[in-house]
N, C-alpha and C positions, 0 to 999 in steps of 0.2 A: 806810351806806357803799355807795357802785354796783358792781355785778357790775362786773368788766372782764373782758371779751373780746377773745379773740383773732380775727381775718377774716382770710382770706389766699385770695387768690384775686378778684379784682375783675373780672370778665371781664361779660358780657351779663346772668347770674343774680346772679353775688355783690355787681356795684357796687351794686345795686339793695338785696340783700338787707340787705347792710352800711348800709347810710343809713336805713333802717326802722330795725335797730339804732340806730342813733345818734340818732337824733331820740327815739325811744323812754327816751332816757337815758343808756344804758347809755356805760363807758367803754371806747371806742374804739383796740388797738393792730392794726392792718392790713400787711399784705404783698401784695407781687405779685410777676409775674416781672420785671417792668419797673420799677426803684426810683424813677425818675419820677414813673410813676403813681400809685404809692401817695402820696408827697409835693405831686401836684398834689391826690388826692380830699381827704389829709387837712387841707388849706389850704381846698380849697371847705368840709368840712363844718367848719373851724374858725371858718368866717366867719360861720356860720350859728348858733354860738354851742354845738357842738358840743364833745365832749373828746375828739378825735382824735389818734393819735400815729404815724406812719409809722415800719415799721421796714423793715430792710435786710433781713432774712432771718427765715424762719419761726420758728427759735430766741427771736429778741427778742418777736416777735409772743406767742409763746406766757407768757414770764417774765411770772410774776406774774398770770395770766390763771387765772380760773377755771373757763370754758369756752373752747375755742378750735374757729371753725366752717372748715370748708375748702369751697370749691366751686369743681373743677379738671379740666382735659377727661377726663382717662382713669388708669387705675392709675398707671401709669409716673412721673406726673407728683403723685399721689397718695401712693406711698412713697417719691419724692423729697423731698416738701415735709412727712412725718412721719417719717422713718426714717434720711434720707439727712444727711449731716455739718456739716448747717445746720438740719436737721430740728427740727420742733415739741419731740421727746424729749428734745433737748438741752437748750429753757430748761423746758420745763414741766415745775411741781413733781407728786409724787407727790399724786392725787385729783383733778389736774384731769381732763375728761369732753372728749374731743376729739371734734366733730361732722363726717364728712363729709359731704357734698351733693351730690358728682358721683356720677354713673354707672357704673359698674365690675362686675366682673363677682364672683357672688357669693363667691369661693373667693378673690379678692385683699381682698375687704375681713375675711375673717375670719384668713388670714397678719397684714393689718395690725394687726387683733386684739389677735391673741396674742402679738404681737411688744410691743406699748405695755405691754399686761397687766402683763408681765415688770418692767417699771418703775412701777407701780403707777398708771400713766394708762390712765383709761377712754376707750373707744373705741365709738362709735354709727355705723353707716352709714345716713346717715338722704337718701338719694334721694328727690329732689322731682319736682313734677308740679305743674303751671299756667302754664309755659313764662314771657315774660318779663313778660305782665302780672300772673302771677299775681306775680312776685318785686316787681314796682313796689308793686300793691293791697296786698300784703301778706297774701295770698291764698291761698299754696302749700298742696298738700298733699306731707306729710312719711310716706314708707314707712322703719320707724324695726327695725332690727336694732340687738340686743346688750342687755344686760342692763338690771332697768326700775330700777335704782335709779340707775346712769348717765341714763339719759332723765329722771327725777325735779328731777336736776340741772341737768339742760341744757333741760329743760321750761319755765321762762321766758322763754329766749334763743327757743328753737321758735316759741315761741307770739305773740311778735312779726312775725316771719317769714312765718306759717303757718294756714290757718282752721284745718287738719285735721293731728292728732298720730298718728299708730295704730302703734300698736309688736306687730311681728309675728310675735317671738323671738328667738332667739341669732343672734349677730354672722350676716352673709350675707342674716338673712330679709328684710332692707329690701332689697335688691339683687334678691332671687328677687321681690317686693311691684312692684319698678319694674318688673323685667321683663314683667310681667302688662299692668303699666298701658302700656308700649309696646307692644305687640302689639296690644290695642284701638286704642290711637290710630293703629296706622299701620295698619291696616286701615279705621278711620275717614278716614284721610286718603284712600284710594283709592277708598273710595265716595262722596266728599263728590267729587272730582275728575270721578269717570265719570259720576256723575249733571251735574255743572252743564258737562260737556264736552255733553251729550246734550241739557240744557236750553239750551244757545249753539245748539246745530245746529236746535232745533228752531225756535226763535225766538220763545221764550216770553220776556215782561217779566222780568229778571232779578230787579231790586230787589223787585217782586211776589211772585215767586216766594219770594225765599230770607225774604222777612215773612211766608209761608204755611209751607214746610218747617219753619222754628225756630219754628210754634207747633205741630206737629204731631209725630207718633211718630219724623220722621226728623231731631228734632233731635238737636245733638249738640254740645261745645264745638269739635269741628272744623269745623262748619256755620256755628257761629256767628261765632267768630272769623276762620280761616281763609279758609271760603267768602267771607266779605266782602272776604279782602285780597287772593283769586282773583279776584274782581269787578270790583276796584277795581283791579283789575292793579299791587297791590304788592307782588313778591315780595322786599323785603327781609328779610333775617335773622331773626327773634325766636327760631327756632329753625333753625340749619342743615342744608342737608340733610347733610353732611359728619358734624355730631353725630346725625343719627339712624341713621345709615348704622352708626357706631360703636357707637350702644344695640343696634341690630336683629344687627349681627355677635356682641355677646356674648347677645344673649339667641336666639340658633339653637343658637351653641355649647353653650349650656346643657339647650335643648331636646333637642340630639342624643346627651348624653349622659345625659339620663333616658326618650329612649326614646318622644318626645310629637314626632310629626309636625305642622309650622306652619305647612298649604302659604299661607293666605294673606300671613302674616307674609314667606314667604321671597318671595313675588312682588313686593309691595310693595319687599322687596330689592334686589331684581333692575330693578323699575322706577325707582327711584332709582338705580343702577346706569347705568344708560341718560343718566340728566342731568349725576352725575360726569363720563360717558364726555365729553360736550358742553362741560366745563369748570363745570359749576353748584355744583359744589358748596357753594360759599360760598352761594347764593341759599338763603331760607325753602322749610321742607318744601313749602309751598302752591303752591311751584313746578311742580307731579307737574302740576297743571292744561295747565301746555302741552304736554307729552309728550300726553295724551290729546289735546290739540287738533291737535296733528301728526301722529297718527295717523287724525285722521278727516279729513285734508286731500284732496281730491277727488287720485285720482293723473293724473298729464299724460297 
């Protein structure tokens, strides 16, 4: 008999995530916020010979679901869609292992915890990392808080998903595991920017350049990716800067209440700060490139 699971949340990460699910086998009940959307994915992937089911609300998603995964901008939106009076709680039976995948800060994902506990649903905050190709390749790597015999459970569904599983403790560690991992990356994204702003000015062969950097100690997945779609001057979405804006806010907060000063983390803030101000928000992090190149613009 196929695992069925529950997806709820189809946005940039999870339509992607959900379809690797599905093709994978597994049986398919999906939500969004948009009831359309769900009913248009679950018609593509029905046609594609998939066992897809569109439901109206997280509740139905969840009935009968043995695991059910979520990936959704922010908490708010998070103990709305497990908590709230349409909520996962409501169909899902007692032992099913509920996986989130957004971002959130680490003291709301273990409220949401303890709250499911109560009704004998398990609860994983399992925040991802490899941005949207990782979700397409099927690629991610998964920072996995809450107990391991819930992961146990829901370790098939991951592993579809995901290269990398790493479960880092009780409810919150996956959340404190992201945090780590954005602070690198968005420190990485501001040296990958100031370096290939310096290498425009100077008038070095680009494409040369960035095939010597990413063989060398200054590679990096922001180099390689990234830098290429700074190059290539495409700064569409795969990750917003608006969502990292939102990582980098909870992971200072958390900073400042254990006492661990982030000045490059908080600049990086601040510099994406500056492209909100400009209306970018919606543009790809890789966007931080123009800001440098407007800064280095000869003044009148």
């Amino acid at each position: 008999m196929r695992l069925v699971v529950g997806f709820i949340g189809l946005g940039t990460m999870g339509a992607p995530m959900a379809r690797n699910l599905a093709r994978a086998g597994f049986k398919l009940r999906v939500s969004t916020r948009t009831a359309e959307k769900a009913r248009a994915f679950a018609e593509e992937l029905r046609g594609r010979g998939a066992d897809v089911e569109a439901c109206e609300e997280p509740a139905a998603a969840a009935r009968g679901a043995e695991v059910v995964v979520s990936c959704l901008p922010d908490a708010p939106q998070v103990e709305e869609v497990h908590l709230g009076a349409s909520g996962t709680a409501r169909g899902a039976a007692a032992g099913t292992v509920v996986v989130d995948c957004s971002t959130i800060a680490p003291e709301s994902a273990s409220a949401i915890a303890t709250r499911l506990e109560r009704d004998g649903i398990g609860f994983l905050d399992a925040p991802v990392s490899g941005g949207q190709k990782g979700a397409i390749e099927g690629g991610l790597t998964f920072f996995v808080g809450g107990s391991a015999a819930a992961l146990e459970k829901a370790r098939p569904v991951l592993a579809v998903m995901g290269k990398r599983i790493t479960h880092l403790g009780p409810s919150g560690a996956g959340q404190l595991g992201k945090a780590v991992n954005q602070i690198i990356v968005a420190v990485n994204l501001a040296a990958v920017s100031e370096g290939l702003a310096f290498a425009q000015k100077a008038g070095l062969p680009m494409d040369s350049l960035h095939e010597a950097l990413t063989a060398g100690a200054a590679n990096s997945w922001a180099l390689e990716v990234l830098g290429k779609k700074m190059m290539q001057r495409d700064f569409k979405p795969a990750f917003a800067i608006k969502h990292q804006q939102k990582d980098l806010a909870i992971v200072l907060r958390s900073a400042r209440e254990k006492g661990v000063p982030l000045p490059a983390a908080a600049l990086v803030h601040q510099l994406l700060s500056a492209l909100e101000a400009q209306g970018r928000g919606e543009d790809g992090t890789q966007a931080l490139l123009t800001l440098y190149e407007k800064m280095a613009e000869p003044r009148a």
